[in-house]
C-alpha positions in Angstrom: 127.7 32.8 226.0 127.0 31.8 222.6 124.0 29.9 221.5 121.9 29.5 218.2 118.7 30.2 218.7 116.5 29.2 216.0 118.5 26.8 214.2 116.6 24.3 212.3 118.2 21.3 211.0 116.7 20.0 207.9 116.2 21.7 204.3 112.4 21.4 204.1 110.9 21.4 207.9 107.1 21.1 208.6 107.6 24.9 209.5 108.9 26.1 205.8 106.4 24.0 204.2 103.7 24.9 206.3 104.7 28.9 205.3 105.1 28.3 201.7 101.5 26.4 201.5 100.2 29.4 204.0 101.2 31.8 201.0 100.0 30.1 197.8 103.6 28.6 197.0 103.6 25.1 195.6 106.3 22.8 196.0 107.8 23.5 192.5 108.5 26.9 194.2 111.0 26.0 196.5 114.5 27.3 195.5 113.7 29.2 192.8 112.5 33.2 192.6 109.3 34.5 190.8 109.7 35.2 186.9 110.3 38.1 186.4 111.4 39.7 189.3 114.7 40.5 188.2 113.7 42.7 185.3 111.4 45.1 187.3 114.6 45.6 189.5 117.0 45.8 186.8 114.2 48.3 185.0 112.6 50.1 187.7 108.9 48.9 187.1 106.5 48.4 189.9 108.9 45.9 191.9 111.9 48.4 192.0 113.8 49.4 194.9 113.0 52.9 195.7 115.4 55.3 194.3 118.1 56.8 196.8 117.1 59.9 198.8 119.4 62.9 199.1 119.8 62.1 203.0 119.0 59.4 205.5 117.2 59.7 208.5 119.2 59.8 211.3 118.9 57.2 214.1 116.8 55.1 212.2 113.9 57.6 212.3 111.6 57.8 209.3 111.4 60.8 207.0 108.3 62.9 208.0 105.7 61.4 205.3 106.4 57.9 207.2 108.6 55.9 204.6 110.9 53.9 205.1 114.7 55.2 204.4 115.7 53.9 200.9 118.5 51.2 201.1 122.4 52.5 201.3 123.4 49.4 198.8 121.6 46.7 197.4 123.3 43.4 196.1 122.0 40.3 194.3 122.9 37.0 195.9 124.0 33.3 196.0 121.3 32.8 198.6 119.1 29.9 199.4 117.3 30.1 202.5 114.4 28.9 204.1 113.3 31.2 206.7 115.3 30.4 209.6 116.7 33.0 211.9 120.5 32.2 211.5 120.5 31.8 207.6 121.8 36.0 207.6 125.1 36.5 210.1 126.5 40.5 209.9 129.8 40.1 212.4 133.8 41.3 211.8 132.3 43.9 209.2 130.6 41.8 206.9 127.0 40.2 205.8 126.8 36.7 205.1 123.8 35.0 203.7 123.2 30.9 203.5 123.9 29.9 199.6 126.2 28.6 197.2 128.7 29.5 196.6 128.7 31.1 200.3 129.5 35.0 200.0 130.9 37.5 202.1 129.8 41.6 201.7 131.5 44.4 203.2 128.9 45.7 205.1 129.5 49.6 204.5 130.1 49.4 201.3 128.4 46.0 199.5 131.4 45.0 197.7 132.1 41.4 197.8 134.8 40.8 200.6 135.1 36.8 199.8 133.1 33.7 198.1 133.5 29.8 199.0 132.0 27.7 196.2 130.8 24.7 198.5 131.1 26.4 201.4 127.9 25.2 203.3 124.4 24.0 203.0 122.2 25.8 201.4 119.5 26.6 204.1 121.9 25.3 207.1 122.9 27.4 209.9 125.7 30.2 209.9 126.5 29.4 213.2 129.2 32.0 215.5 130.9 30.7 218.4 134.4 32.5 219.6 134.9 34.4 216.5 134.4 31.1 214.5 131.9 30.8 211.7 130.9 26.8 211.8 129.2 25.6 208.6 128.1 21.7 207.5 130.0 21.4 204.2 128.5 22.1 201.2 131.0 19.1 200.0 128.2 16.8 201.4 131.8 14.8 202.6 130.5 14.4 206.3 132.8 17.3 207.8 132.1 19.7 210.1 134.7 23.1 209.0 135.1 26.6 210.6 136.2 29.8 208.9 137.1 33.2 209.9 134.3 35.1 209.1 136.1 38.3 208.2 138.0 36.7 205.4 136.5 33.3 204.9 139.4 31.1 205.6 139.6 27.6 206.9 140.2 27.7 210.6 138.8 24.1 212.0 137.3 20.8 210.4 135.9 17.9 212.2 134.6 14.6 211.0 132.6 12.3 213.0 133.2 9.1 211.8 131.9 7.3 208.4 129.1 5.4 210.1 127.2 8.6 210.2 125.9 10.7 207.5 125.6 14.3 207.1 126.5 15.7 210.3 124.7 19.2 211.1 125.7 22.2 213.3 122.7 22.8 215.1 124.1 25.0 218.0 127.9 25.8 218.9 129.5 27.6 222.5 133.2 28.3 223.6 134.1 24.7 224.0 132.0 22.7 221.4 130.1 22.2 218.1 127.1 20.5 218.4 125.8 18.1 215.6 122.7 15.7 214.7 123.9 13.1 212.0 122.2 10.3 210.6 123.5 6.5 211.8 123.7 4.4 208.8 122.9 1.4 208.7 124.7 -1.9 206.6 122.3 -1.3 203.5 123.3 2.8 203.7 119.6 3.3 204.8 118.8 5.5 208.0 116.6 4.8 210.5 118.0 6.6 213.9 120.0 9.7 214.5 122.3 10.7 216.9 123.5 13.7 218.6 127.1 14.7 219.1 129.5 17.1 220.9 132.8 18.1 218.5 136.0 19.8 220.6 136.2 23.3 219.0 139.9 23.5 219.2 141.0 19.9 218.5 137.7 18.6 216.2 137.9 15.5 218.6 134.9 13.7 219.3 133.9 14.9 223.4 130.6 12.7 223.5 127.8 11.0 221.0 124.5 9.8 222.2 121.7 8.2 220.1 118.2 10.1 219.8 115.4 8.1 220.7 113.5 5.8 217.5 111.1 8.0 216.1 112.8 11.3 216.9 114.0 13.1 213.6 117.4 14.8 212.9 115.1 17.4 210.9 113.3 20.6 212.2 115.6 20.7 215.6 116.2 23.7 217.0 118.8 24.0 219.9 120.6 26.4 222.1 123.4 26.5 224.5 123.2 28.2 228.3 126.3 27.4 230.5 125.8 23.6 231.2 122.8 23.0 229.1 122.1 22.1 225.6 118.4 22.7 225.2 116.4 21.4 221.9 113.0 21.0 220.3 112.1 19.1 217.5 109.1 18.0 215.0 107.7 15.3 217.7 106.8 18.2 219.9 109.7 17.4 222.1 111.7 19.7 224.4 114.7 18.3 225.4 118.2 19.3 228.0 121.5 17.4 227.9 124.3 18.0 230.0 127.2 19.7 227.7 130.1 18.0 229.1 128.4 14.3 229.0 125.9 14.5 226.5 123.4 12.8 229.0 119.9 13.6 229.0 118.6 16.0 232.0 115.4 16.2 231.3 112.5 15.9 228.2 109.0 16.7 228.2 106.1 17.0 225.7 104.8 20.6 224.5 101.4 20.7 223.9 101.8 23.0 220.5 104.9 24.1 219.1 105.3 27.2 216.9 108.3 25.4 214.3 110.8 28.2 214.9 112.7 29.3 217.5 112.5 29.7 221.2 114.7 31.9 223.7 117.4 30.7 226.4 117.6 33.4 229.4 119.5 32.9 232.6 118.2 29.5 233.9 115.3 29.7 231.6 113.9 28.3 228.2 111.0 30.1 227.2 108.5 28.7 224.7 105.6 29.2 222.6 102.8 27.2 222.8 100.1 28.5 220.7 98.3 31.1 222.9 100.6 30.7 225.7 103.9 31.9 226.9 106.0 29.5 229.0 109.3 29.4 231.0 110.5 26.1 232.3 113.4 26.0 234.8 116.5 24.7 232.9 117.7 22.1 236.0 114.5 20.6 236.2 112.0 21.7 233.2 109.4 22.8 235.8 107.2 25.8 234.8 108.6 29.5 236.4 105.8 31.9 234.4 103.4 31.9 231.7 101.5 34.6 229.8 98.5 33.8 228.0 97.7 36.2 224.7 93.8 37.1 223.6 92.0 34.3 222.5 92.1 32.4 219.4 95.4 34.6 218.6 98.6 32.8 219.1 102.1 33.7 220.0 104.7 33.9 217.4 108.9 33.4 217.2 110.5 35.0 220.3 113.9 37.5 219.5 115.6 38.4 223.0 117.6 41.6 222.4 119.5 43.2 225.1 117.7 41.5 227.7 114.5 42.0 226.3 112.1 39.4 224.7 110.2 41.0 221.7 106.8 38.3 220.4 104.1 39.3 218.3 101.0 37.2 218.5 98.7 35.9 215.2 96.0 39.3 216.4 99.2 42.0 215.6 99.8 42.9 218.6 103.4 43.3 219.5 104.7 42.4 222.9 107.7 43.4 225.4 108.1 41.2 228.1 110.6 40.8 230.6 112.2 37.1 230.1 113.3 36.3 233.8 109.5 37.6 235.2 107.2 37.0 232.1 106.4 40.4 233.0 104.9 42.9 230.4 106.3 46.1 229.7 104.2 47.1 227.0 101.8 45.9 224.2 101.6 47.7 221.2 98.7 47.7 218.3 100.3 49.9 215.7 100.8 46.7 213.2 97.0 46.3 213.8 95.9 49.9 212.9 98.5 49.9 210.3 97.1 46.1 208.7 100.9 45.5 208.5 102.1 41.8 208.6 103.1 40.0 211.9 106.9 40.3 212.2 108.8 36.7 213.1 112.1 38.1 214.1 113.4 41.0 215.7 117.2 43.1 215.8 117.5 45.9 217.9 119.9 48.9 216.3 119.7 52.7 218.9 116.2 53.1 219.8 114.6 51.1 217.2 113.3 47.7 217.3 113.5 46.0 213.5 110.9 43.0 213.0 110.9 40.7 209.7 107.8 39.1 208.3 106.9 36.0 206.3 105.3 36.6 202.6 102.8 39.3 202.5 102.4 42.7 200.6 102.2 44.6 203.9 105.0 42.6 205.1 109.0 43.1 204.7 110.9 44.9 207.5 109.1 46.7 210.2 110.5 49.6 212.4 109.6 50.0 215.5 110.0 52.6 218.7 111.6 50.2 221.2 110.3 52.0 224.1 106.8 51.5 223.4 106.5 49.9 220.2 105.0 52.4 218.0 105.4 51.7 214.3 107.7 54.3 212.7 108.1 52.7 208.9 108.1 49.3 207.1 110.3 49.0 204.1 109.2 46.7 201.2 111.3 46.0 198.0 107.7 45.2 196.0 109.5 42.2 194.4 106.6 39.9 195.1 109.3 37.0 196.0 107.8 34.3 197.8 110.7 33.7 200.8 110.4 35.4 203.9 112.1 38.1 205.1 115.7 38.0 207.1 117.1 40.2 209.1 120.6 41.4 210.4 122.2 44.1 212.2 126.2 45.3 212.9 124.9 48.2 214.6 125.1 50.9 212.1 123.3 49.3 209.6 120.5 46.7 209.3 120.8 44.3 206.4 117.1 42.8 205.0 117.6 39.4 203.1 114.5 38.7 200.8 114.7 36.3 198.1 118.0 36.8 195.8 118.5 40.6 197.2 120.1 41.9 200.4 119.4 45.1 201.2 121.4 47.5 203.4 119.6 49.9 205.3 120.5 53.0 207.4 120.3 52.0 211.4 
């Protein structure tokens, strides 16, 4: 299976806004990095990277004074992100960040493996499907193109037609690439969008079906599970289509959505809806489980990793729930004790758990023992850059995206 899971369509959702305001950031922030940031790297003032160690820890354990393992490379960067989950790929050896031009590190090393000067979006999905990365086109030409991610070359484009404008990935399996596009109208004004299914192998158009009036082509986030293409969206919509016809199966209102992502397990979409927890039956969208957090805390983004769905709630407590029961297997308060930041998405690498926060000085990448969710370290590169934290993982290392600088760290 292959699904995106967390992609938001749109350069400035309610959801990034709403984070930048949350941290102080005015809108003249967006895009651009805090003066000065770059010279306390470059001259090791107070918002340098920690000088290398002699040795890592192994497994991802922290030395014994609790800090966190200094980085094995760090790089600067073409990237422009906004937050999202799926703005940081690591696959076929190498880390790929959301920016222009698009570029390509070797993951052991850092060296630059490839670049594509108007290669995507800036802030648009990296989206995988069948060793296929799909990008919209930085070309802003209405196509749709694929590249092998290992060495950046052009493997598939797709248009879908020139009465639509700016067609966006927003969720890809092994048969097709999903995509919201504008409908323009005589006057080249929009008013309606519609969604679209693109063959994977051929670029051919399988199905288009126009959104509702009202509904917005920005903030969606989709998934794909077998049969069903599930989405939400800023009009606190959660919606199913049939993948082979593009018909609607089912759509309902959620009372509160978080803005990010949510998870797609078995038959399930699971949700968060301020301080509850809910799975709805994919075939039907009726309710399976819920789990209610303490009040006036609220749940967070959702990460399932092997299996496993890892939320941390607005009180800092982390939780491990089972996704096909809504079971608990633990709770952990160690970001509480600690006063460490609430972590928005989570990798898994060996025994530890990694969870990346939003802007905040006790914030960056959190480690975590997966079996019980005690926190082992938190690195932080102190550069007081206002974009959240990304995070990505090959399995032997985990790569932290914040700002301009990508950061490789031992796993």
């Amino acid at each position: 299976m292959s699904k995106a899971l967390g992609t938001a369509v749109g350069r400035t959702s309610r959801r990034r806004l709403l984070r930048l305001a949350g941290g102080g950031i005015t809108m003249a922030a967006l895009g651009a990095g805090l003066t000065g940031c770059e010279d306390e790297l470059a001259t090791g003032g107070e918002g340098s990277t920690p000088p290398p160690r002699s040795a890592s820890p192994e497994d991802g354990k922290a030395p014994e004074d609790g800090k966190a393992p200094a980085p094995l490379w760090t790089r600067s960067t073409s990237a422009q992100t906004y937050g999202d989950n799926d703005e940081l790929v690591a696959v076929d050896g190498v880390v790929i960040a959301s920016g222009d031009p698009l570029v390509a590190f070797d993951g052991a090393s850092g060296e630059e493996r490839w670049s594509l000067p108007d290669g995507a979006v800036p802030g648009a999905p990296l989206l995988l499907g069948d060793g296929t990365l799909y990008l919209e086109s930085g070309q802003y030409d209405g196509s749709v193109a694929g590249y092998v991610p290992g060495s950046g070359k052009e493997a598939w484009r797709s248009r879908l037609g020139k009465e639509y404008r700016q067609p966006r990935p927003v969720a890809v399996d092994g048969e097709q690439v999903y995509v919201i596009a504008e409908i323009l109208e005589a006057d080249g004004s929009s008013h309606t969008n519609v969604i679209a299914a693109l063959n994977s192998r051929t670029g051919k158009v399988a199905w288009k079906e126009q959104r509702d009036l009202g509904t917005q082509q920005n903030g969606v986030h989709a998934a794909v599970r077998d049969r069903y293409l599930v989405y939400t969206d800023f009009k606190n919509n959660l919606t199913v289509r049939d993948t082979a016809t593009g018909k609607q199966v089912w759509t309902q209102k959620t009372t509160k959505t978080s803005y990010g992502p949510f998870v797609v397990h078995r038959d399930l979409v699971i949700v968060p809806q301020g301080q509850r927890l809910q799975a709805f039956a994919l075939s039907d969208g009726s309710e399976k489980w819920s789990v209610r957090s303490e009040e006036f805390t609220a749940f967070r983004e959702p990460s399932l990793v092997e299996d496993v769905l890892y939320i941390a709630d607005s009180g800092r407590t982390l939780w491990a729930v089972e996704p096909g029961t809504g079971r608990k297997i633990w709770q952990s308060t160690a970001l509480k004790d600690a006063g460490g930041q609430v972590p928005r998405q989570f990798v898994k690498a060996g025994g530890t758990l990694y969870g990346a926060t939003d802007l905040d000085e006790q914030g960056g990448v959190h480690a975590f023992d997966a079996k019980a969710g005690g926190l082992r370290w938190t690195f932080n590169d102190r550069s007081g850059d206002h974009h959240a934290w990304l995070v990505a993982t090959d399995g032997k290392r985990v790569f932290a995206l914040h700002g301009k600088k990508l950061h490789a760290l031992p796993a």
